[in-house]
C-alpha positions as CSV (number, residue, x, y, z in Angstrom):
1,X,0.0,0.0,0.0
2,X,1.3,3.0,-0.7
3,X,1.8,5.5,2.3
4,X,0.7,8.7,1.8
5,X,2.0,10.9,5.2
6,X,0.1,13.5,7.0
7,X,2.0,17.2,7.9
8,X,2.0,15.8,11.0
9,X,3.4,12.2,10.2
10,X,5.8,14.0,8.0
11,X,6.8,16.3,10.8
12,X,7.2,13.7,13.8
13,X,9.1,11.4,11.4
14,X,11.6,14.5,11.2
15,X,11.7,15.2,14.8
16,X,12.7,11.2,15.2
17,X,15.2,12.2,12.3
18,X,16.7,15.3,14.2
19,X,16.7,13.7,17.8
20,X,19.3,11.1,18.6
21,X,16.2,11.1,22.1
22,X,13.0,11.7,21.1
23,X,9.8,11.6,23.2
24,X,6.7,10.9,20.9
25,X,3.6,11.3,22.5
26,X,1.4,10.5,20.0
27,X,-2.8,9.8,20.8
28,X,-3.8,6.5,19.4
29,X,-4.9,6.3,16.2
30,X,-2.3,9.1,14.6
31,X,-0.1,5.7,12.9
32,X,3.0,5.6,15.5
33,X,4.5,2.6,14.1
34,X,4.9,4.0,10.3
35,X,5.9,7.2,11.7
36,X,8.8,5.4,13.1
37,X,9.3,3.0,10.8
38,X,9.6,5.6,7.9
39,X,12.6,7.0,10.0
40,X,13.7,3.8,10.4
41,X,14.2,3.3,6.7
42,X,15.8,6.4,6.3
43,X,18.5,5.7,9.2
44,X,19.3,2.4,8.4
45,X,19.0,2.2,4.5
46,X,19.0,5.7,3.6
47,X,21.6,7.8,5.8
48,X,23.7,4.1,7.0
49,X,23.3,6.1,10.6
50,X,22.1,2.8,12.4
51,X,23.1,-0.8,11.9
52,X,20.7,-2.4,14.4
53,X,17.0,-1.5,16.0
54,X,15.4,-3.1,18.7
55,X,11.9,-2.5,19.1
56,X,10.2,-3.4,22.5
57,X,6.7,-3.4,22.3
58,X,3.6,-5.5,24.5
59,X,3.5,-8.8,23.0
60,X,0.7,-8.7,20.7
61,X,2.0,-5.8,19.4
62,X,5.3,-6.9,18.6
63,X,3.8,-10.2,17.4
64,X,0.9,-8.7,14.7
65,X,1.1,-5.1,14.5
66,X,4.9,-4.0,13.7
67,X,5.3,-7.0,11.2
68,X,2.3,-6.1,9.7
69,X,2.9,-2.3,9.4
70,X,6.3,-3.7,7.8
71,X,4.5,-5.4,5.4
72,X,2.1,-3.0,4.7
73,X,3.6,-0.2,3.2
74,X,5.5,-0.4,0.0
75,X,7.5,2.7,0.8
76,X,9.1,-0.2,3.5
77,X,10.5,-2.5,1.4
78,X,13.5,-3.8,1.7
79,X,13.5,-3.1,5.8
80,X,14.2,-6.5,7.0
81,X,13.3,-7.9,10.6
82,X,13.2,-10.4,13.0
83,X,10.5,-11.5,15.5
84,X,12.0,-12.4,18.5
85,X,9.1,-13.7,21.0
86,X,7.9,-17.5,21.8
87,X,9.8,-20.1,23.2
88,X,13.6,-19.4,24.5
89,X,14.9,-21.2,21.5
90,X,12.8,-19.4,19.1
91,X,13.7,-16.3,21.1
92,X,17.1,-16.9,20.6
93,X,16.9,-18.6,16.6
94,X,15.4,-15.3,16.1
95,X,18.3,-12.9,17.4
96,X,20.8,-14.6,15.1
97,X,19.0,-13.8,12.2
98,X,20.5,-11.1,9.7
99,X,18.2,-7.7,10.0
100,X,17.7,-4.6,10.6
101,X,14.8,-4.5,12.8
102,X,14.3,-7.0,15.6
103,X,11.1,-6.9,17.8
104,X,10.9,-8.2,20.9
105,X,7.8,-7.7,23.9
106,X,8.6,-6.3,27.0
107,X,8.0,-8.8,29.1
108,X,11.6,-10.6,28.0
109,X,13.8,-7.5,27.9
110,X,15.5,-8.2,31.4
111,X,16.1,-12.0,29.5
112,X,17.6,-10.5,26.5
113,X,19.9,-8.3,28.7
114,X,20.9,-10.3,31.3
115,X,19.9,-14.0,31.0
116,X,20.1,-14.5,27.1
117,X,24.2,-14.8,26.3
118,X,23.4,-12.5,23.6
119,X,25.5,-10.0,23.3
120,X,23.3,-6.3,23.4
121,X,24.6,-4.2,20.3
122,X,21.9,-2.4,19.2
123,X,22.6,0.8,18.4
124,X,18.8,2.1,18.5
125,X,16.4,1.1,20.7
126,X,12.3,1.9,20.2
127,X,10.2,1.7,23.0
128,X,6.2,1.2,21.7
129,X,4.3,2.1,25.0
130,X,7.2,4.1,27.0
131,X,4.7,4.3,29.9
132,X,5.3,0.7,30.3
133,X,8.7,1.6,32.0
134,X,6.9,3.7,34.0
135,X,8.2,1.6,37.6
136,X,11.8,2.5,38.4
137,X,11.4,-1.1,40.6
138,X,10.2,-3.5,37.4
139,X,13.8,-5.7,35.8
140,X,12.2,-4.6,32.6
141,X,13.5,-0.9,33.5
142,X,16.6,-1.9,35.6
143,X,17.7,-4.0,33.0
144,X,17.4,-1.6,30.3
145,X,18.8,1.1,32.3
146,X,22.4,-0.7,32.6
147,X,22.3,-1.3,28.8
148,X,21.2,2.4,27.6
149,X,24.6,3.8,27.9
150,X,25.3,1.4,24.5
151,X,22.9,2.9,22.5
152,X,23.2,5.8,20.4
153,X,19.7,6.5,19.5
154,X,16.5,6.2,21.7
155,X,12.4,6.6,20.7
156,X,10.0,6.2,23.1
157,X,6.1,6.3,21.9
158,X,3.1,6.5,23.9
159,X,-0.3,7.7,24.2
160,X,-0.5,8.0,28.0
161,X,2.7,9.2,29.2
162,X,1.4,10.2,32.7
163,X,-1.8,8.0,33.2
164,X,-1.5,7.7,36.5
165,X,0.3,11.6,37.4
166,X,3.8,12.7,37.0
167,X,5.3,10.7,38.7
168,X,5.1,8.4,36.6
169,X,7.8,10.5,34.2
170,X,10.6,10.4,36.5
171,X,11.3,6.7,35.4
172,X,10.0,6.7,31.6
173,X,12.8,9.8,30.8
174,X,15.3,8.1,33.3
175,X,15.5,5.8,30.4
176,X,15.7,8.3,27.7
177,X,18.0,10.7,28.7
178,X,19.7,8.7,31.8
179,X,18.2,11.3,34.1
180,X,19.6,14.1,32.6
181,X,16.5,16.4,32.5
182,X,14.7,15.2,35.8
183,X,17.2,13.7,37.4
184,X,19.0,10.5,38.0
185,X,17.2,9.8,41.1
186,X,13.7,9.8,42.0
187,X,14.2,11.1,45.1
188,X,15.3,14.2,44.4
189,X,12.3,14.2,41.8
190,X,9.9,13.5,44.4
191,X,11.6,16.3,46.8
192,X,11.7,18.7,44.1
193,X,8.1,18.7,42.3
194,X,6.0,17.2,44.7
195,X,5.0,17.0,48.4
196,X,3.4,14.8,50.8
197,X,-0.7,14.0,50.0
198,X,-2.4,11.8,52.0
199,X,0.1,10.0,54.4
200,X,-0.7,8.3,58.3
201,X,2.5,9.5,60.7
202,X,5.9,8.7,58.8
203,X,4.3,6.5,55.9
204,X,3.2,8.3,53.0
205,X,0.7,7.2,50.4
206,X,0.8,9.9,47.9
207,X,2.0,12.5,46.9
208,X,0.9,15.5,45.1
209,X,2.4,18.5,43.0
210,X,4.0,21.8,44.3
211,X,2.7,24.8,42.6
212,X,4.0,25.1,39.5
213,X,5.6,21.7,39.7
214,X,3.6,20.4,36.2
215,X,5.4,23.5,34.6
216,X,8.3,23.2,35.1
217,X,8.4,19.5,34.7
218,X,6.8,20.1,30.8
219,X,9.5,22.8,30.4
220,X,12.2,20.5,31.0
221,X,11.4,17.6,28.9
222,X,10.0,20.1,25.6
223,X,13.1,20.0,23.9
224,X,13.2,16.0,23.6
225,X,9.6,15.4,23.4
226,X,6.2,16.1,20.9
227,X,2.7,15.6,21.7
228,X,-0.3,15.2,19.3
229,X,-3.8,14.7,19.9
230,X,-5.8,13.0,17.7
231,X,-8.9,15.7,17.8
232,X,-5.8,18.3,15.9
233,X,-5.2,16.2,12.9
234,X,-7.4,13.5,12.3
235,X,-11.6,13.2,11.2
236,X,-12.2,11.0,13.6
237,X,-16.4,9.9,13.5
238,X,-18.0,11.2,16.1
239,X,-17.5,8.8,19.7
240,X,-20.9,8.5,21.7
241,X,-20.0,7.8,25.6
242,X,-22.7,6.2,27.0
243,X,-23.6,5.3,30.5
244,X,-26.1,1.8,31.4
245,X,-27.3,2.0,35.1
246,X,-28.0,-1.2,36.5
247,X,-29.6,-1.5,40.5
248,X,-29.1,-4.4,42.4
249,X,-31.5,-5.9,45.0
250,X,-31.7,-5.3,48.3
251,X,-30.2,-8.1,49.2
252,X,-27.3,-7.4,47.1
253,X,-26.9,-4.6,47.9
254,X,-26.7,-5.2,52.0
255,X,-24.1,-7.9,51.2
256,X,-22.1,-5.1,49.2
257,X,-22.6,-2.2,52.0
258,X,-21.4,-4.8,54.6
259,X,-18.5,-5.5,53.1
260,X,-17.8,-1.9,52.1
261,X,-18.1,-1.2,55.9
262,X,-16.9,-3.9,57.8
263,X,-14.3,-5.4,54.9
264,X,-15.6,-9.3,55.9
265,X,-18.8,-10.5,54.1
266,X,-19.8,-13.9,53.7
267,X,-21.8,-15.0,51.0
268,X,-22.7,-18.5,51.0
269,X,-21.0,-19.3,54.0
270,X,-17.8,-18.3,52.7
271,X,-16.0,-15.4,54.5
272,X,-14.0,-13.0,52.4
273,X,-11.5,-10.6,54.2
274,X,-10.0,-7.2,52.5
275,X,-6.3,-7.3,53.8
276,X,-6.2,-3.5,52.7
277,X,-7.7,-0.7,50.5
278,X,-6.2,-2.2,47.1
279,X,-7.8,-5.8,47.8
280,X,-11.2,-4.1,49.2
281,X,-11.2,-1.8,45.6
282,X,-11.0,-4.8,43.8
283,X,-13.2,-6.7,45.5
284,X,-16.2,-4.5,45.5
285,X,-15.5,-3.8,41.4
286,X,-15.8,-7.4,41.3
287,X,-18.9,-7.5,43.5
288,X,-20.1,-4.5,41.1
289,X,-19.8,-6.5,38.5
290,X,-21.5,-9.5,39.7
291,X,-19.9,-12.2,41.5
292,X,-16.2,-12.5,43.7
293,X,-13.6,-14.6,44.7
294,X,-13.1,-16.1,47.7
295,X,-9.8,-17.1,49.2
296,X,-9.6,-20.5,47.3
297,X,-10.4,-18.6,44.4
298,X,-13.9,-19.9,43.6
299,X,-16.1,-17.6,42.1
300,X,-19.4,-16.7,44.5
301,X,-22.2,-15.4,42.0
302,X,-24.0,-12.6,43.7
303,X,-26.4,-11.1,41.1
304,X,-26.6,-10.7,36.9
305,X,-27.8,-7.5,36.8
306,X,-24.6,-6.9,34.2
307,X,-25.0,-10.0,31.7
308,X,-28.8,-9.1,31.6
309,X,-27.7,-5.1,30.8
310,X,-25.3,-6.6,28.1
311,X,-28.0,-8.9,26.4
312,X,-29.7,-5.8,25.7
313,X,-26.9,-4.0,24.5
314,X,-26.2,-6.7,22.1
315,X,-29.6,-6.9,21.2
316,X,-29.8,-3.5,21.0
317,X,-26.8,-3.4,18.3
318,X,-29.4,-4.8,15.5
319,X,-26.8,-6.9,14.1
320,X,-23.6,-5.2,15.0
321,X,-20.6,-7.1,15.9
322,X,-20.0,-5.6,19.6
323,X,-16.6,-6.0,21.5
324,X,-16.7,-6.5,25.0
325,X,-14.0,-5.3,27.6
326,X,-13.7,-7.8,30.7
327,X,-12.0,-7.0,34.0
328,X,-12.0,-10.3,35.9
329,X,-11.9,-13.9,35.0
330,X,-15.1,-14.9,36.1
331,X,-16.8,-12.1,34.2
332,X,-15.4,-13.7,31.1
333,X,-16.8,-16.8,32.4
334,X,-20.1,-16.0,33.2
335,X,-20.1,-13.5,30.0
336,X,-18.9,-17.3,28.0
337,X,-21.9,-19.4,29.5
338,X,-24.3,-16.8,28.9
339,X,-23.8,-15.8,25.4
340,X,-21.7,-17.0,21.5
341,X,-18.5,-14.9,22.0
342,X,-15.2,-15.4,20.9
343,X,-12.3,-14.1,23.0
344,X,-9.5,-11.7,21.0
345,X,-5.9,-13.7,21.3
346,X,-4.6,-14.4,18.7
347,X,-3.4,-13.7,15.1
348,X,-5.9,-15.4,13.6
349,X,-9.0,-14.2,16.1
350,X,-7.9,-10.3,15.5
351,X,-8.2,-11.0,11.3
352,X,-11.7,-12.9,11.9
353,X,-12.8,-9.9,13.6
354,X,-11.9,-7.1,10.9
355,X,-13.5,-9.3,8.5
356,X,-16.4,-9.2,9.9
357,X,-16.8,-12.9,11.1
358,X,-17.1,-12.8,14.6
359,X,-20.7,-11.0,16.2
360,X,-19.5,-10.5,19.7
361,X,-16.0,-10.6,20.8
362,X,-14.4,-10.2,24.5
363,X,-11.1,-8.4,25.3
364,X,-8.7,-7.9,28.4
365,X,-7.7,-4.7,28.4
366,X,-4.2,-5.6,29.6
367,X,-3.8,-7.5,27.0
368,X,-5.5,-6.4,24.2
369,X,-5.2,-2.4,24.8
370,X,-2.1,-1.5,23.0
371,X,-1.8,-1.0,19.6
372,X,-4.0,-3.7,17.9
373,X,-6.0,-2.5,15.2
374,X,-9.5,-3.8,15.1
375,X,-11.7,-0.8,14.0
376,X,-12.3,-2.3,10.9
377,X,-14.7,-5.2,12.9
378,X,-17.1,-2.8,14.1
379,X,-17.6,0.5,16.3
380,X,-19.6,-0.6,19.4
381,X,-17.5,-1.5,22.8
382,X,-19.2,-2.3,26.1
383,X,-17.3,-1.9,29.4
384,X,-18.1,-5.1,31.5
385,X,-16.0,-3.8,34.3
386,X,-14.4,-0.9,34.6
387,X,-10.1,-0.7,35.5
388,X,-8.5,2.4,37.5
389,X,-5.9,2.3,35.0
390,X,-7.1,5.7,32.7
391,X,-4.1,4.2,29.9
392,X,-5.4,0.7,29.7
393,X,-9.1,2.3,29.4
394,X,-8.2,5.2,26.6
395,X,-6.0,2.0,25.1
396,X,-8.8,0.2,24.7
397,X,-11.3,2.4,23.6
398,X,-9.0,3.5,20.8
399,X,-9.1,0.0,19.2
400,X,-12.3,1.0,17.3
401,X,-12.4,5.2,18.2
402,X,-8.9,5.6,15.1
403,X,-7.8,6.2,12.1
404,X,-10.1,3.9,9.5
405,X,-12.9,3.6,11.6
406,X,-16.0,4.6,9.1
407,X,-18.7,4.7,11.9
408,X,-19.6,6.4,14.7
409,X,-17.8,4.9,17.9
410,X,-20.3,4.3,20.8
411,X,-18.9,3.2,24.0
412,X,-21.1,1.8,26.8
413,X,-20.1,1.7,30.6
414,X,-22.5,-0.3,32.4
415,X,-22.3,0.7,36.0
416,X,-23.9,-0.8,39.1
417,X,-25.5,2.4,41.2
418,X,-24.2,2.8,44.2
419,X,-21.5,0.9,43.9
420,X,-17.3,1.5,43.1
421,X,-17.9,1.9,39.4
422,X,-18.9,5.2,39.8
423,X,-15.8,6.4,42.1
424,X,-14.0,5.1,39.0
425,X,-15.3,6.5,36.1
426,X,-15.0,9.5,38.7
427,X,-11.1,9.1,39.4
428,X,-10.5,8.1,35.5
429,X,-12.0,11.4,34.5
430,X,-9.6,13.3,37.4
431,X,-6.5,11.3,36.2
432,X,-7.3,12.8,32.4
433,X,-7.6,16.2,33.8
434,X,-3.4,15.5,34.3
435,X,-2.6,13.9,31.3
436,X,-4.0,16.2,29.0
437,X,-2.7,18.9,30.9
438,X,1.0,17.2,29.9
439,X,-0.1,16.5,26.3
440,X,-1.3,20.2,25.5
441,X,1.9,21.9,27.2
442,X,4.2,19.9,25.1
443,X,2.1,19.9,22.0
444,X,3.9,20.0,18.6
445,X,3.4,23.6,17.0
446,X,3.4,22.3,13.4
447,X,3.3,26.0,12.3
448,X,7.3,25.7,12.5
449,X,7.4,23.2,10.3
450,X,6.0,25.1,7.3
């Protein structure tokens, strides 16, 4: 297919071009990987700049999109590369092939580095998803830390850089820049932009911005990094967000307040204690959505005031194929027994769904929100069960809401009243608030380029 770039393609390929670091903030749906790849091309086959690339990307990623975005576009050819995910051995088969482009998921980065034998001599790495090194305590990030020094040239792309606040920076441009524009450590981040939130004596939870803090922060990273929203460059169809309130019994609903209050609840004769806030949040969300765990990890059905919301949503569709975003395993379950879907995995199950074969499909945002394309499949998506994480919710939502969708996106929520859900679709809105606040101040003036 012939590629035929956008101002803005044209001018974040450039900035790649003119950056030996380069933070590309990119909204989904604005074609990050043949932005890169097309400076790729020019710095391997064009200029002779760079010998070798590794890409790092989430797996299904690195697996089906990048290979086919490769394939794609005949302005590509002759850019070789090598898949380098699967078993060890296949892992390893693939780093002795002959390319210029090897593509490997996160997830085995510290095993390339430091448990492979392989010797590291890339000379540019490309990070799909920066945000993903977001935790200065992961081995992805410790173990790509000790090998940055080796590498000449670094991209990092993302959508969400700051999903969850600023904080979450310190780590992703400790990478790109080996701390030289926030600092090497985030200590002396934390001291300098931010200050105590909610804490109990010594011990402190959270923390929040000084004044000014986001400023100066945005100010230090502009000369390294663009931004682009979607909403500046592309016709997107219109996106319809749509809230379903569902009410649960009485019944179910003193079973939920109980164990809101007093963090035990037994259901069934099976007692179920919250050991603290994180494992209380989760289970209410669960209990939102219609059934919980207990501590031998059965599933306790408590209600299917969800899966009888969904039915009429698919109903509803007249037709439509529908995708369906899951949080918990039983929800897929129960979601399975109840009605024909087909869950997205694989290769083969995202081509069956742009072609139209598959009515109703169910996703995990963890593992299906980055970078697969399945707009051409259909444009309806119906949250389940909600997740805190605001980049794993815009991730997913921009499956079908991007570039080549030809209908109007409408995303449903269905939300239990009086319950969690609506404290998160409350916090996911706050956490935007922050994000876009990082997105506009670094925003690409485009102006300059003409």
């Amino acid at each position: 297919m012939r590629y035929i770039a956008h101002d803005y393609q044209k001018y974040a390929t450039q900035f790649i071009l003119d950056h030996l670091i380069a933070a590309v903030f990119l909204e989904m749906g604005l074609g990050k990987s043949v932005i890169t790849l097309t400076a790729l091309f020019d710095l391997c086959l064009d200029q002779f700049l760079i010998r070798k690339v590794l890409v790092i990307a989430p797996l299904r990623v690195a697996r089906d999109t990048w290979p086919s975005e490769i394939k794609k576009w005949d302005h590509l050819q002759g850019l070789t590369y090598s898949v380098v995910v699967g078993t060890e051995a296949e892992r390893k088969a693939a780093l002795m092939q002959v390319a210029d482009v090897y593509i490997i998921n996160r997830e085995n980065v510290d095993w390339l580095i430091t448990k492979s034998n392989v010797r590291f001599d890339f000379d540019m790495v490309v990070i799909d998803e920066l945000s993903s090194f977001k935790s200065y305590q992961a081995k992805r990030f410790k173990s790509l830390l000790k090998a940055r020094p080796h590498v000449k040239r670094i991209v990092g792309l993302t959508g969400t850089p700051s999903s969850n606040g600023l904080m979450d920076l310190w780590a992703e441009f400790r990478i790109m820049d080996l701390g030289e524009r926030l600092g090497r450590y985030i200590t002396h981040y934390r001291n300098t932009f931010f200050t105590p939130d909610k804490r109990k004596g010594e011990i402190v939870f959270s923390y929040k911005p000084l004044p000014g803090a986001e400023e100066a922060i945005y100010k230090r990273i502009s000369d390294i990094t663009i931004s682009m929203k979607s909403c500046d460059y592309l016709k997107l169809p219109e996106c319809v967000i749509n809230e379903v309130p569902v009410t649960m019994d009485e019944k179910e609903m003193a079973i939920y307040d109980k164990f809101r209050e007093d963090m035990v609840a037994k259901i069934k004769d099976k007692e179920i204690d919250a050991v603290n806030a994180a494992v209380l949040s989760g289970k209410l969300l669960q209990m939102a959505n219609g059934a919980v765990y207990d501590e031998e990890k059965n599933s306790l059905h408590i209600h299917d005031r969800k899966l009888d919301a969904l039915e009429d949503l698919m109903e509803g569709a007249n037709g439509k194929s529908v995708l369906i975003a899951y949080w918990y395993q039983h929800d897929a379950e129960r979601i399975k027994d109840r009605f024909q879907v087909r869950e997205i995995k694989t290769s083969k199950d995202i081509e069956d769904w742009n072609a139209g074969k598959i009515p109703a499909a169910i996703i995990h945002p963890a593992s299906a929100g980055h970078g697969l394309n399945l707009q051409t499949g259909g444009s309806t998506l119906i949250w389940f069960g909600l997740t805190w994480s605001l980049e794993l919710y815009q991730q997913t939502n921009a499956r079908l809401h991007r570039q080549g969708q030809k209908d109007t996106v409408i995303i449903h929520h269905i939300i239990a009243k009086g319950t969690i859900d609506e404290q998160v679709m409350k916090a996911l809105r706050k956490k935007e608030k922050t994000q876009d606040a990082l997105i506009n101040a670094v925003r690409a003036n485009l102006e300059v380029m003409r």
